[in-house]
C-alpha positions, 0 to 999 in steps of 0.5 A: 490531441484533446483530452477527450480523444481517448479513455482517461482512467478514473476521470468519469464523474466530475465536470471539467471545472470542478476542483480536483487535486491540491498538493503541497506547492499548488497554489489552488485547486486544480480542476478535473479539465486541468489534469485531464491536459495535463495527463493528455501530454503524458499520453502523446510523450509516451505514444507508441507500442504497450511499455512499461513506465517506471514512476518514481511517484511523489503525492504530487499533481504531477505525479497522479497526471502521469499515471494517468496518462501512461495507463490511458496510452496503453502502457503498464506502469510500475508505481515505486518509492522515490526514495530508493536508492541510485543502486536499488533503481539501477537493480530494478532497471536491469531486471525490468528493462522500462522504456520510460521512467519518470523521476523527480522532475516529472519529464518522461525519460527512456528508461532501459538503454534505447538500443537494447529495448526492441531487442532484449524488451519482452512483451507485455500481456495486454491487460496488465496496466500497474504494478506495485511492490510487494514491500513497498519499503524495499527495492524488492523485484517482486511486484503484484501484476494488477489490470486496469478493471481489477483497478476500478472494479476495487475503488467503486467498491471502495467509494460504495462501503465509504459512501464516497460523495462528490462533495467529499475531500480526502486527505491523500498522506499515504504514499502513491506507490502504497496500495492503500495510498493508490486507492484512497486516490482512485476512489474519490477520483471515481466519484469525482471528489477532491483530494488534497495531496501532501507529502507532510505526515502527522508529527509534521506541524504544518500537516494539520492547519494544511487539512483543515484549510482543504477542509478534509472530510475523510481521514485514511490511516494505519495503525500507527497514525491511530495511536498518535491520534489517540496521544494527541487525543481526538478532541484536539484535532482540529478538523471541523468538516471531517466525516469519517475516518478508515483504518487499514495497513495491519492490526490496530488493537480493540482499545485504539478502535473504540478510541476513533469510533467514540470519537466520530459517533460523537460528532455524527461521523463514520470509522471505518476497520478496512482489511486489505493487500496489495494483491486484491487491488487492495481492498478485501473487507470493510468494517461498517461504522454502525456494526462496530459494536457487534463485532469490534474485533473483525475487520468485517464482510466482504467487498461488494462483487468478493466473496470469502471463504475459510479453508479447511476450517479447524473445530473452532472455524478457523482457517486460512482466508481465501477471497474471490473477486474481481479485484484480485491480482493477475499473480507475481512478478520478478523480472521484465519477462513475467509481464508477458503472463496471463491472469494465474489467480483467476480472481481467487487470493489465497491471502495467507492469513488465519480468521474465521466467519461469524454468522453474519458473514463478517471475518475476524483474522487470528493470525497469518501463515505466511512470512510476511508482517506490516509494520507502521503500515509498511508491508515487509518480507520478514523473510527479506530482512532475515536473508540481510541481516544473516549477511552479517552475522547468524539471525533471526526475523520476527515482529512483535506489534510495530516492531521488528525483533532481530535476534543474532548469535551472540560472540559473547562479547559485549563490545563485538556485539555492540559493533554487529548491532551498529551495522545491522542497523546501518546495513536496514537503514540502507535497504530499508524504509522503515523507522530505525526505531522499530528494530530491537536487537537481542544477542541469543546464544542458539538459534531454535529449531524444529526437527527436521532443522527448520527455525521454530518461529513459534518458539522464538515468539513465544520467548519476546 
């Protein structure tokens, strides 16, 4: 079977030959036609009936290959952390039941025991094409359920506000399986521009000299990799082609902003402020470069084709944000028989975050509503790291900036606590992601509450 016999997602623009993707042990750029082929052979290993695909994926070619394929044959493919552990994939497997996975080796394996798939295997809704993790350092059952056009509907909008250009070349560190990852891929893939794959990060030495080989021109970040740069202070990167810089993945104070705006303005470029979830395919807002000064603390308007709104706004106009557009999720999913549902969003996101709208229509976010928090650009259910760590001892979940604040119930005893301390921390860095040095651990003697015997949060934060 030829490339060209059947519809390769996200492979539109760009000629056969032109250089596409380059990652960490490629010794070139390989072409728009070599990964057609290359996702051509995932798409015959995979022929058949509508099946979900587990992909542990890496930022390699090979990785990208087979999400393209195995949407380009039909199926629905659940992109996941490469890291999580034996257990932790073992949980997820038996709750979703894959025909395929694809693991560290790229081959295509059966997945759920092949005598149990016909059988026990529900069906899946034929729209749904990705799913992708609600806490993507976890091995949390829950997944956004994301179709194909919701996919392309985001990352034309994105390559639209980014003014994405065939000629641009994207640095793609962020991880495949994160939303923000995915769509930095997908919208240069859209406008048939160059990304340069790596598994390499910003304290890694080699990171930098690798970018400015690729001559990178766009430069997507997190908060954190902001304030590094900043550190390290933008003057010193050396990065002669870059163009524009995009933060997203949680908020980045005004001083850091100005930091990365000053210093691309300086040099002709673009900053961009991008507010997103995972659950909007993910992109909802962008900042423009050239309205930054108006507005420097708003994550800016809406994507081409959403819409926003503020519910019930208080006196001030503040209230929860709801996003409409054809970019929304079609809902949840915590087991293989949720893929059988249809759209329950009907393109409307109640995104549980406070904000309000300034004349102009662009958002500026207060606050959220939800328990849900993003630290180093890794989005975390407070309330599932709560749920673990009261498995050892009474305690409480809050964050405060990049970190988070675990607050248990003191023995009284200095050295009893030292030891509950070690293995919480043991205990997080098994089934969880994130750096051990952003879990702070307070000894408390009582744990506040509201009165009807809820947790005051509010009061909690208000002590840190």
């Amino acid at each position: 079977m030829s490339a060209s016999a059947f519809a390769l997602p996200f492979l539109t623009e760009a000629d056969d030959d032109r250089p596409c993707l380059l990652d960490d042990e490629c010794d070139g750029w390989v072409t728009y036609g070599a990964l057609k082929r290359r996702a051509a052979h995932y798409v015959e290993a995979m022929a058949g009936r509508k099946a979900l695909v587990f992909i542990y994926s890496r930022n390699d070619v090979a990785s990208v290959a087979a999400l393209i394929g195995a949407i380009a044959a039909g199926h629905t493919v659940a992109l996941l952390d490469p890291a999580l552990s034996v257990e932790l994939r073992e949980s997820l497997t038996s709750r979703y039941r894959p025909e395929y996975l694809i693991q560290s080796d790229r081959r295509v394996e059966p997945g759920h025991r092949s005598s149990e798939r016909d059988d026990q295997a529900g069906a899946i809704h034929s729209d749904l094409a990705i799913l992708l993790s609600t806490s993507g350092s976890t091995g949390s059952p829950k997944f956004v359920r994301l179709t194909l056009s919701a996919l392309l509907s985001n990352a034309r909008a994105i390559a639209s506000v980014l003014d994405i250009a065939p000629d641009d070349v994207a640095a793609a560190h962020l991880p495949l399986h994160y939303s923000f990852g995915l769509s930095t891929l997908t919208s240069h893939l859209l406008m048939g521009a160059r990304i340069r794959l790596t598994h390499g990060g910003f304290t890694d030495r080699a990171f930098w000299g690798a970018m400015k080989e690729a001559k990178i021109t766009h430069l997507p970040g997190v908060p954190f990799h902001f304030q590094l740069m900043q550190k390290l202070r933008y003057q010193r990167l050396s990065l002669p082609d870059l163009t524009s810089l995009a933060q997203a993945g949680g908020y980045l104070d005004v001083e850091a902003r100005q930091a990365a705006h000053e210093y691309m303005t300086a040099r002709g470029g673009r900053f961009y402020v991008l507010y997103g979830q995972t659950e909007a395919s993910p992109r909802l807002t962008t900042l423009a470069h050239d309205e930054f000064a108006l507005a420097p603390t708003s994550v800016g308007r809406a994507l081409p084709g959403g819409r926003l709104e503020i519910l019930n706004p208080d006196e001030k106009g503040h209230g929860e944000v709801i996003y409409y557009g054809p970019n929304v999720m079609m809902g949840y999913s915590e087991c293989r028989d949720d893929l059988s549902k249809g759209d329950e969003c009907c393109g409307r996101l109640e995104t549980g975050d406070i904000g309000f709208l300034d004349a102009a229509g662009r958002l500026t976010l207060t606050g959220r509503s939800k328990r849900f928090g993003k630290v180093y650009g890794l989005r975390v259910n407070l309330d599932e790291v709560e749920r673990l760590t009261n498995g050892l001892r009474e305690s409480v979940v809050v964050q405060t900036g990049d970190a988070l604040q675990i607050l248990y119930i003191t023995s009284g005893d200095s050295g009893a606590d030292e030891n509950v301390e070690l293995a919480l921390s043991a205990r997080l860095s098994e089934y969880f992601r994130i750096p051990s040095k952003s879990y702070y651990f307070r000894p408390i003697v009582t744990i506040p509450r509201t009165e009807r015997g809820k947790v005051d949060y509010r009061a909690i934060e208000a002590w840190l």
